[in-house]
C-alpha positions in Angstrom: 0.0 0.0 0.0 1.3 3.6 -0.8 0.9 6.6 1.4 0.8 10.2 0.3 4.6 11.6 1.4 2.9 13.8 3.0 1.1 11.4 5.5 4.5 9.3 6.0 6.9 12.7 6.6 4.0 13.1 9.5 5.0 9.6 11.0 8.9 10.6 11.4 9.0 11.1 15.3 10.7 13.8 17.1 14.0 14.1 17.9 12.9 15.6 21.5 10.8 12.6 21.5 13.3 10.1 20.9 16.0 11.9 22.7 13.8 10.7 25.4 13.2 7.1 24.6 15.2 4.7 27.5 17.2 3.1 25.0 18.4 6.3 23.3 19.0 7.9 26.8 21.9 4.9 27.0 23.3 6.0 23.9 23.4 10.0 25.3 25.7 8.7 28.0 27.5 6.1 26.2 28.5 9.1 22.9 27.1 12.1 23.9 24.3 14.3 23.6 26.0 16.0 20.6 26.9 13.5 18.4 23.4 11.5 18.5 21.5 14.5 18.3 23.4 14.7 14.8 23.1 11.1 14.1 19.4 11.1 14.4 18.9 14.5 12.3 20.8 12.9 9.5 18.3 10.0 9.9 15.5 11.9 9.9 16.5 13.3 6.4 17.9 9.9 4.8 14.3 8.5 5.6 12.7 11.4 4.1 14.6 11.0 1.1 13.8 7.8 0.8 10.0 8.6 1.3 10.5 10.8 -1.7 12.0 8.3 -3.7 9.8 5.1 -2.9 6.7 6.4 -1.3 7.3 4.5 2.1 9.4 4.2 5.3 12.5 2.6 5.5 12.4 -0.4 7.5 14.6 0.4 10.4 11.7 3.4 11.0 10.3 0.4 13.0 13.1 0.8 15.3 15.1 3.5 15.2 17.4 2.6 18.8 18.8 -0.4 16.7 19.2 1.8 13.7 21.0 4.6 15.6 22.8 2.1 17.4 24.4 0.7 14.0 24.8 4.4 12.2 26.8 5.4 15.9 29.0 2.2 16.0 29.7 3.0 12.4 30.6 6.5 13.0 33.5 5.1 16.1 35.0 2.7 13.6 38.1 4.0 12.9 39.1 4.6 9.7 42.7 2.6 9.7 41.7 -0.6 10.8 44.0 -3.8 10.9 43.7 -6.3 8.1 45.3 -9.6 7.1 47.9 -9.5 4.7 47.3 -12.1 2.7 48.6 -10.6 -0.6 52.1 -11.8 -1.0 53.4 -8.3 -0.9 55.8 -8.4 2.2 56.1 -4.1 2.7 52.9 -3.4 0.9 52.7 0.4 0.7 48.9 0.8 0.9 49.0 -1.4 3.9 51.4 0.7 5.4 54.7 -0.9 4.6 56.8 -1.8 7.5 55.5 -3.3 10.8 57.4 -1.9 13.8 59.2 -3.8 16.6 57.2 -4.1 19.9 60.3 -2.0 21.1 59.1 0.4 18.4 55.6 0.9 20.1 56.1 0.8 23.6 58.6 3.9 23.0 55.7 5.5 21.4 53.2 4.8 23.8 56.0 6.4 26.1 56.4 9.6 23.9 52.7 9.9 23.9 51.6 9.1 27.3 54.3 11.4 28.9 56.6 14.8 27.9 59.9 13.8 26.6 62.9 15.5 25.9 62.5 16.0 22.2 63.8 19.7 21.9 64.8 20.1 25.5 69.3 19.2 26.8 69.0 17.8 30.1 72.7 19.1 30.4 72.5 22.6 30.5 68.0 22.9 30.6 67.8 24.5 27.5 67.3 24.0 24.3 68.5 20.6 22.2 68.0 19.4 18.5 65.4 17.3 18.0 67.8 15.1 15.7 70.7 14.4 17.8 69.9 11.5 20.1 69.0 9.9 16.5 72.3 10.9 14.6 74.1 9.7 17.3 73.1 6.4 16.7 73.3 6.6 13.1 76.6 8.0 13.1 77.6 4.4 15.0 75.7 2.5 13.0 77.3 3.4 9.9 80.1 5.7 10.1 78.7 9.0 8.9 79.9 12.3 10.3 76.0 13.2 11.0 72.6 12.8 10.1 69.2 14.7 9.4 65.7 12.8 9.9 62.6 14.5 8.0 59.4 12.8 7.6 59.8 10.8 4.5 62.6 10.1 1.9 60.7 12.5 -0.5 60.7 15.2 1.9 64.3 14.2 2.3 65.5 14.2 -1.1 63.6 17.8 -2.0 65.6 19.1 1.4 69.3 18.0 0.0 68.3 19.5 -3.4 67.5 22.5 -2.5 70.3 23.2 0.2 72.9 22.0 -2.0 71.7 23.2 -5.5 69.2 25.5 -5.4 69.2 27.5 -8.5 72.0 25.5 -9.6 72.4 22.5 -12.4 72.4 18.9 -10.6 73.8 16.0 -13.0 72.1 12.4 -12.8 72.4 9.4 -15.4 69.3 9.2 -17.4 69.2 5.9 -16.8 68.3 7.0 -13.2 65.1 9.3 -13.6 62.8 7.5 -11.6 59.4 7.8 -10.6 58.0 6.1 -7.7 54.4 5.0 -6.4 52.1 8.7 -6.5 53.6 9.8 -10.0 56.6 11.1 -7.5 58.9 11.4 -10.1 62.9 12.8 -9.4 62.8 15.6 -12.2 59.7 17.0 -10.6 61.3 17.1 -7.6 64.2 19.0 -9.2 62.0 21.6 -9.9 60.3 22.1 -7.0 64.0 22.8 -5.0 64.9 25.1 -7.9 67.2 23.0 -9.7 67.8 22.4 -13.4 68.1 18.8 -14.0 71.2 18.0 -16.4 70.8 14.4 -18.2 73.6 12.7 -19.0 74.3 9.3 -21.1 71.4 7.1 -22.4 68.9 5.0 -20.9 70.6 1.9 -20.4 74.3 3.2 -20.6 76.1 6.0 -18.5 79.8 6.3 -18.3 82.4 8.6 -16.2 83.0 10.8 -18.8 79.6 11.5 -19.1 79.3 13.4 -15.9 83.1 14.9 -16.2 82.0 16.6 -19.9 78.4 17.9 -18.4 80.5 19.9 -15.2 80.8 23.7 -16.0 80.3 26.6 -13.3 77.2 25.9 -12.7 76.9 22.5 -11.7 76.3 22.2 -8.1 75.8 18.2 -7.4 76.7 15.0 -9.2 73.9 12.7 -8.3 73.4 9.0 -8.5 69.4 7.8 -8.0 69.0 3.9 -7.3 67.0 2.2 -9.6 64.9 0.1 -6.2 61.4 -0.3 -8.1 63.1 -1.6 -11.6 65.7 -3.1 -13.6 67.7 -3.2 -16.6 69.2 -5.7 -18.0 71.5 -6.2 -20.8 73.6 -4.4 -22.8 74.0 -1.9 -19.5 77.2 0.6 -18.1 76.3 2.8 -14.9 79.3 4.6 -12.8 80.0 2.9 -9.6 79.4 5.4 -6.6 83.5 5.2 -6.3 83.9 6.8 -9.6 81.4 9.4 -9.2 82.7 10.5 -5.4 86.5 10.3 -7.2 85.4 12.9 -9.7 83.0 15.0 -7.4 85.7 15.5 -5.4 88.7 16.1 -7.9 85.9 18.5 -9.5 85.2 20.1 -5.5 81.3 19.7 -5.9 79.2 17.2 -4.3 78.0 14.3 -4.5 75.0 12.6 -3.5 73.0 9.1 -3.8 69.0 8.8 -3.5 68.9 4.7 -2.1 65.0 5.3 -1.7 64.5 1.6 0.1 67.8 1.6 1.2 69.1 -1.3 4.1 71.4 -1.1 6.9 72.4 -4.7 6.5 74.2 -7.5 3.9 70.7 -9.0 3.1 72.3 -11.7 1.3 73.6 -13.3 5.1 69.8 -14.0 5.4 69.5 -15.5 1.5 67.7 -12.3 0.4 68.7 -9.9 -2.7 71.7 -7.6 -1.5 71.0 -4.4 -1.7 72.4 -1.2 -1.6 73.8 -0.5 2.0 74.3 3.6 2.3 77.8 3.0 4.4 79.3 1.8 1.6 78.4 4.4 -0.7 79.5 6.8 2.4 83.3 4.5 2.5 83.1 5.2 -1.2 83.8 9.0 -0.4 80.1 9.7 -1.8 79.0 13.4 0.5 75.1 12.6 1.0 73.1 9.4 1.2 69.1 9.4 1.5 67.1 6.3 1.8 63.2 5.5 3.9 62.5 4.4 7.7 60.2 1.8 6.8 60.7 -0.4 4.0 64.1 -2.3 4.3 65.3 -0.8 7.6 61.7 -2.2 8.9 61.0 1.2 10.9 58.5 4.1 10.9 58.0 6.3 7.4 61.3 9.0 7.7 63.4 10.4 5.2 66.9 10.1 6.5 69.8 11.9 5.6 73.8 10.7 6.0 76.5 12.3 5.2 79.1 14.7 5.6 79.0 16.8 8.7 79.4 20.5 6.5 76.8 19.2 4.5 74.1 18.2 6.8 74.5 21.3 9.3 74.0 23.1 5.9 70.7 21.0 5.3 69.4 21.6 8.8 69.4 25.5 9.1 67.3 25.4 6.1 64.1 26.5 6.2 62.4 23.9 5.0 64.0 21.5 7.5 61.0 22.8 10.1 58.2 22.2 7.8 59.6 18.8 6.8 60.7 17.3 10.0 59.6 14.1 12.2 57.5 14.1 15.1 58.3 12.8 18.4 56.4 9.7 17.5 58.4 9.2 14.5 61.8 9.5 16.2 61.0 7.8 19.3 59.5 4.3 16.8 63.2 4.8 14.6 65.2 5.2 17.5 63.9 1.8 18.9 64.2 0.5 15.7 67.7 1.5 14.7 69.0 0.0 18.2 67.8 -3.3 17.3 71.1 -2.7 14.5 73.1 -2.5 17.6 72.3 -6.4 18.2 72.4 -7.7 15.1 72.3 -11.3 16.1 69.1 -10.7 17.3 67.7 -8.4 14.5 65.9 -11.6 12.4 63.8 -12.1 15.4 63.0 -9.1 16.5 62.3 -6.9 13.4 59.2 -7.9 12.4 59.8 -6.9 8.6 63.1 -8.9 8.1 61.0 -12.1 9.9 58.8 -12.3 7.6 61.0 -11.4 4.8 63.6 -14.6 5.7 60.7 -17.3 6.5 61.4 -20.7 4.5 59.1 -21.7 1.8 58.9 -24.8 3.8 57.2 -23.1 7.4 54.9 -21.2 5.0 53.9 -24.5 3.6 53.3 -26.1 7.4 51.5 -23.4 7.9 49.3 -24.3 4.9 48.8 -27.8 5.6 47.7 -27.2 9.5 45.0 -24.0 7.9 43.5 -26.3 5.0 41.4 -29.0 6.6 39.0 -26.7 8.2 39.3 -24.5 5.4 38.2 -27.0 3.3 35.6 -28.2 5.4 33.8 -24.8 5.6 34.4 -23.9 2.1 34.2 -27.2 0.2 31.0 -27.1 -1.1 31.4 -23.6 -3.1 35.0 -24.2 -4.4 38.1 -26.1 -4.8 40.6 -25.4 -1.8 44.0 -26.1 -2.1 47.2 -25.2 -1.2 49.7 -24.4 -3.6 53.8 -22.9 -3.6 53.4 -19.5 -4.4 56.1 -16.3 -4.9 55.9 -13.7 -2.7 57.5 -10.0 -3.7 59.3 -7.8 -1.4 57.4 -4.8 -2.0 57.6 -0.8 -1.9 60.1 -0.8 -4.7 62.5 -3.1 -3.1 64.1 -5.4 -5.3 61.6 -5.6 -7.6 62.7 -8.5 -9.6 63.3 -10.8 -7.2 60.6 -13.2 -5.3 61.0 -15.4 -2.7 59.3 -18.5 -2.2 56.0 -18.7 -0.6 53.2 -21.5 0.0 49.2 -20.0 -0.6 45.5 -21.4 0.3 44.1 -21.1 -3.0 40.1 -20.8 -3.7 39.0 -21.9 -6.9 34.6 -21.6 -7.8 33.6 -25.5 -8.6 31.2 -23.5 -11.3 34.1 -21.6 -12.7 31.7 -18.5 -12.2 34.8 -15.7 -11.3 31.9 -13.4 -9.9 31.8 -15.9 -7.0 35.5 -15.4 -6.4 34.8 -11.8 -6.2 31.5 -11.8 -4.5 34.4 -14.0 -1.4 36.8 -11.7 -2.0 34.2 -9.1 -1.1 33.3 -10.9 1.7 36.6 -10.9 3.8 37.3 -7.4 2.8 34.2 -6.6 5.1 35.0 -8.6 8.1 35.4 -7.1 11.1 39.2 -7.3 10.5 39.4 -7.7 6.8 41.0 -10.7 4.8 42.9 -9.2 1.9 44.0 -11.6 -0.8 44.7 -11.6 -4.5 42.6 -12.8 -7.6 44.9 -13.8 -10.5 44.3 -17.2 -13.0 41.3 -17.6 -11.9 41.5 -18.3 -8.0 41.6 -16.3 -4.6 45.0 -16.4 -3.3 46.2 -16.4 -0.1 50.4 -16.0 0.5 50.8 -16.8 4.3 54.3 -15.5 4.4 53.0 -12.5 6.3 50.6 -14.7 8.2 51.7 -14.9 11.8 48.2 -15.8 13.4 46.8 -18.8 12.1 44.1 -19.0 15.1 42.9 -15.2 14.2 42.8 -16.1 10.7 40.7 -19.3 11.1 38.1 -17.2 13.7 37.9 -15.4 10.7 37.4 -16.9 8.2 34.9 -19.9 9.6 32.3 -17.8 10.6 
């Protein structure tokens, strides 16, 4: 039966009225008067569009505590909420790349819960650099004569640019012009610090003499930018960082290396890729190294700077260093972080990103046997569940290339229908903490190398 609108706008109640129902009183003191006087006014005029639209009440009109309960439980979810990493990507950057250490967030529960001496010398009670403590450790942990932190290896790379060649012509192989997840893109960056970018050699080959002919009076920086998120292979030539810090300084101008994912440590001790380790560009006699906080090193997103001690006091008197630098969360959850270099015996364990990164195909495949019979069991009937070896990648540009060895729970639709994978997929993306997988050759994959939960996962997934 339809109603003139009319006649159902009539039969929207009050929000005095409801204000004063018992079960909405409960909500008053459990939110706040504010915030469900609010809710219910934007109720009020969803139903009343609807009654536009359709001629008749939305159901939950027939109760409208349980409605306002759902609608204010909605409103307190937070919008970053934990998932299951299922994908395969180890430092996923939508994900939020690098776990931290459980050292890493009790020191910033600390920082938070309590004042701390960010900017403040207990020496002489005035005022410190918010930096120090950090370069410090930095300086021990890989020789540099000091160190800058800013709030991500963007911020980071702008900051060197435009202290060191602002208005000035920087030289980088063209080879090197990266560009990064967000369209970030190195010659863009260039032009934001006032610099005029100065190719030099070809795409797959750069040689010495390529930089030496492109120096003139106005060259400011000889710049090297690692290639993390591809490769080239082939018929290649690039100039080690030993050449380029030979010739930067026989030329007196700088030199300087973008790492982006840069790690600390030999990651081939622990059977990974190596990768570029921003000491040895530093023994190499190279001025400035930047590379992130939380992809390889397994911290919190920073930018960090190394290098020489001229060079980095340079960097933090200017001005943008204050509009670019790290909180006291940030510092406190890299501090804790980099100590865990200062026991490296103990670093597999203990940083969670390099645990997950060095886990044997074969515990990834236990893991998959112990998860599949109740998977099975509660899935069975609507597709094929197996388990299946599996690559994982690295992730956030790191070694891009290379995979390592992984073991997945696989979920294939016994009627071949791919909208039912999707419609699953769907499903655990809406759980309560969502399931995030991958859909590729027709089946629902799901990489347990990032897994360390199984119980959670199974609570899951079986209801």
């Amino acid at each position: 039966m339809t109603y003139k609108p009319s006649l159902l706008y009539s039969q929207l109640p009050a929000i005095d009225r409801l204000l004063r129902e018992p079960q909405i009183t409960l909500f008053v003191e459990q939110y706040g008067q504010t915030l469900v006087t609010v809710t219910l006014r934007e109720m009020q005029e969803q139903a009343r569009i609807y009654i536009k639209q359709y001629q008749a009440l939305p159901d939950w009109c027939d109760n409208w505590a349980l409605a306002l309960s759902q609608q204010l439980e909605q409103k307190q979810t937070l919008a970053l909420k934990p998932v299951f990493n299922l994908s395969g990507t180890v430092i996923h950057t939508n994900l939020g790349r690098a776990l931290m250490a459980e050292s890493a967030i009790e020191a910033v529960t600390q920082v938070m819960r309590s004042p701390v001496t960010l900017e403040y010398s207990l020496n002489d009670a005035g005022r410190g650099h918010r930096d120090y403590a950090l370069a410090n450790l930095l300086r021990e942990l890989t020789g540099a004569e000091d160190a800058c932190i800013v709030n991500n290896n963007a911020a980071a790379v702008l900051l060197l640019l435009a202290t060191v060649a602002s208005g000035k012509q920087v030289v980088v192989s063209r080879g090197e012009l990266v560009e990064i997840g967000g369209a970030f893109r190195i010659p863009d960056v260039m032009v934001q610090a006032g610099c005029q970018l100065i190719e030099v050699g070809t795409t797959n080959r750069t040689h010495l003499k390529d930089y030496r002919q492109a120096i003139n009076e106005e060259t400011a920086l000889l710049m090297k930018v690692h290639t993390s998120n591809y490769n080239i292979e082939g018929f290649t030539a690039e100039v080690s960082g030993r050449e380029l810090a030979a010739l930067g300084m026989a030329s007196q101008i700088p030199t300087a290396i973008d790492l982006g994912s840069g790690s600390m440590i030999d990651m081939a001790q622990y059977g990974l890729p190596a990768e570029p380790m921003p000491q040895n560009y530093l023994n190499q006699g190279i001025d400035l190294v930047t590379f992130s906080g939380d992809k390889l090193l397994g911290g919190p997103q920073a930018g960090i700077i190394l290098g020489k001690k001229r060079w980095i006091e340079a960097i933090q008197r200017h001005p943008l260093k204050r509009a670019l630098r790290a909180d006291k969360m940030t510092l406190a959850a890299l501090e804790a972080t980099l100590r865990l270099y200062q026991r490296p015996e103990q670093l597999c364990q203990q940083l969670p990103t390099l645990r997950l990164l060095t886990r044997s195909q074969q515990q990834v495949h236990d893991m998959a046997q112990r998860l599949l019979p109740q998977l099975q069991a509660r899935y069975g009937d609507q597709f094929i569940v197996r388990d299946e070896s599996c690559y994982s990648q690295i992730g956030s540009g790191s070694l891009p290339v290379d995979r390592l060895p992984s073991w997945a729970l696989t979920f294939a639709a016994i009627d071949g229908q791919g909208s039912s994978l999707e419609q699953l997929a769907r499903r655990w993306r809406e759980l309560a903490k969502p399931v995030l997988g991958r859909i590729s050759g027709g089946r629902l994959w799901l990489d347990l190398r990032c897994l360390e939960d199984e119980n959670a996962l199974l609570q899951a997934l079986l209801l």
